[in-house]
N, C-alpha and C positions, 0 to 999 in steps of 0.2 A: 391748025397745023399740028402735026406731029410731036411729044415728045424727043426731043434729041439731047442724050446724057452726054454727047461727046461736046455739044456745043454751052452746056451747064457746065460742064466742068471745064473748060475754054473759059469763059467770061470768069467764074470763080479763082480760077488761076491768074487772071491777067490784072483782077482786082487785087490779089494780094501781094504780086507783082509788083504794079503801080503803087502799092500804098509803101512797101517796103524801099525803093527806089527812089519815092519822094522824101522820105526820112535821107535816106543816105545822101543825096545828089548837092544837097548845099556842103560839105563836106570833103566828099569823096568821089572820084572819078568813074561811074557807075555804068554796066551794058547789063542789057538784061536780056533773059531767052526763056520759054515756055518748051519743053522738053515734052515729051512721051515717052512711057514705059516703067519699071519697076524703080520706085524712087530712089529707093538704093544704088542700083546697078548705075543710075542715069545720075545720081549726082556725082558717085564714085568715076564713073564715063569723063564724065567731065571736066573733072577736076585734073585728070591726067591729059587730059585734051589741052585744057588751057593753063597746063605746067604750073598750076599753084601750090602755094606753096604750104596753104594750110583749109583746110575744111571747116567752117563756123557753121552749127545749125545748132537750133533750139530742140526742148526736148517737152515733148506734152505733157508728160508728167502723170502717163499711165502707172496702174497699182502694177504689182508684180504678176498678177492672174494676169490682166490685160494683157499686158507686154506679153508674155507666155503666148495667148492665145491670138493675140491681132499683130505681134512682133513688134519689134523696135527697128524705126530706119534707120534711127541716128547710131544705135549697136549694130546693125547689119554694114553701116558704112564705114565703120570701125572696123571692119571683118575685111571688106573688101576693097578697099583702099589701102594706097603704101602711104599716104601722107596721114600727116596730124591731124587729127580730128576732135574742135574743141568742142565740146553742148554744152550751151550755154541755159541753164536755169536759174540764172538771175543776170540783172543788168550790169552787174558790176564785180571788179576785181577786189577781193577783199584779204583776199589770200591764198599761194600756191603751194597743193604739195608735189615735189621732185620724186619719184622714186629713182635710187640708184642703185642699179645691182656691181657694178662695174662689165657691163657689157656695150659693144659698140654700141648699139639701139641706145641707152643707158646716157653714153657719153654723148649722144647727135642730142637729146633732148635736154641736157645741159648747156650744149653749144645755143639752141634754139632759143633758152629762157636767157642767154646771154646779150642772143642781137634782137628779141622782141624787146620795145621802146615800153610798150604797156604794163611788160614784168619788174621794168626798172624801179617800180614806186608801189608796188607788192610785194608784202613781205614772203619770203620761202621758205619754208619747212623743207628742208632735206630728208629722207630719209633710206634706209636700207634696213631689207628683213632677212636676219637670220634665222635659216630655217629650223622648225624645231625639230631636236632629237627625236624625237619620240611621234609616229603618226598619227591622225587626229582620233585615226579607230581603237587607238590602245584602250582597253577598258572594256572595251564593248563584249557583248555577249557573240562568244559564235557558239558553231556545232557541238563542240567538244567542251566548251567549260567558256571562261574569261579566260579573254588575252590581259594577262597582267607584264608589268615593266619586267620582269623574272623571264618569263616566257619570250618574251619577242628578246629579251638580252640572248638569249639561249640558242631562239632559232635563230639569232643575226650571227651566231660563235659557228654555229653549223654550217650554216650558208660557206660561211666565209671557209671553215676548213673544205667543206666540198669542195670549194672554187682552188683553194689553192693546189690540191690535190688534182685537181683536171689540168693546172694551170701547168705542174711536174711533168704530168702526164705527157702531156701536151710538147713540152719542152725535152723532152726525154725521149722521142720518136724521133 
């Protein structure tokens, strides 16, 4: 008989399927479905399908070329999903970090680590980054010399008088 890759990757699926489902089912209330298509698009499909409320996948733990060149589902479902999306590379909670900017996005994921049961017995690291002054290319060589902290003070003085000068301008029509 024939090679048939659709019906290899069928059986492959439905064994890892099975094996993940018989873990979870003593436990937890479990349906399962063997999907088609771009695994990304089709878990992120999904997950708005069946109004959940957070995305759990594993992450294989490709170097940084790979991921580059074979991509990441678990980053690509991050991209195309509006819900949480947690990857998991280890089995356990050992501890969370919060980024907070104070923006709404910000506050929903404060809300979130509030009503998860699993966050409750994880310690948090809070944290919020203040941006720095100075961009990361200061220093660096361009066309014309180094951009030294003198310079970019300089062209930030210029910018800024142009701007207010249009802003006259502007105001003054």
């Amino acid at each position: 008989a024939p090679f048939d890759i659709d019906e290899v990757a069928r059986a492959a699926a439905t064994a890892t399927l099975d094996n993940a489902a018989e873990r979870l089912r003593p436990v937890l209330a479990v349906e399962t479905a063997i999907l088609e298509g771009r695994p990304a698009q089709v878990i992120a499909d999904e997950a708005r399908r069946w109004e959940a409320d957070v995305i759990v996948m594993g992450s294989r733990g490709h170097g940084a070329l790979s991921s580059m060149v074979l991509g990441s589902v678990s980053a690509e479902v991050i991209d195309l999903s509006d819900r949480p999306v947690l990857v998991a590379h280890s089995d356990r909670l050992r501890g969370i970090v919060l980024g907070v900017d104070g923006s709404t996005g910000a506050d929903r994921a404060v809300d979130l680590v509030l009503q998860w049961l699993p966050f409750r017995s994880t310690p948090i690291h809070v944290v919020s980054v203040a941006p720095s002054l100075y961009p990361w290319w200061v220093g660096m060589a361009e066309a014309g010399g180094v951009t030294t902290v003198p310079q970019l003070l300089a062209s930030e003085e210029a910018t800024r008088a142009d701007e207010e000068v249009l802003v006259k301008a502007t105001v003054e029509q």
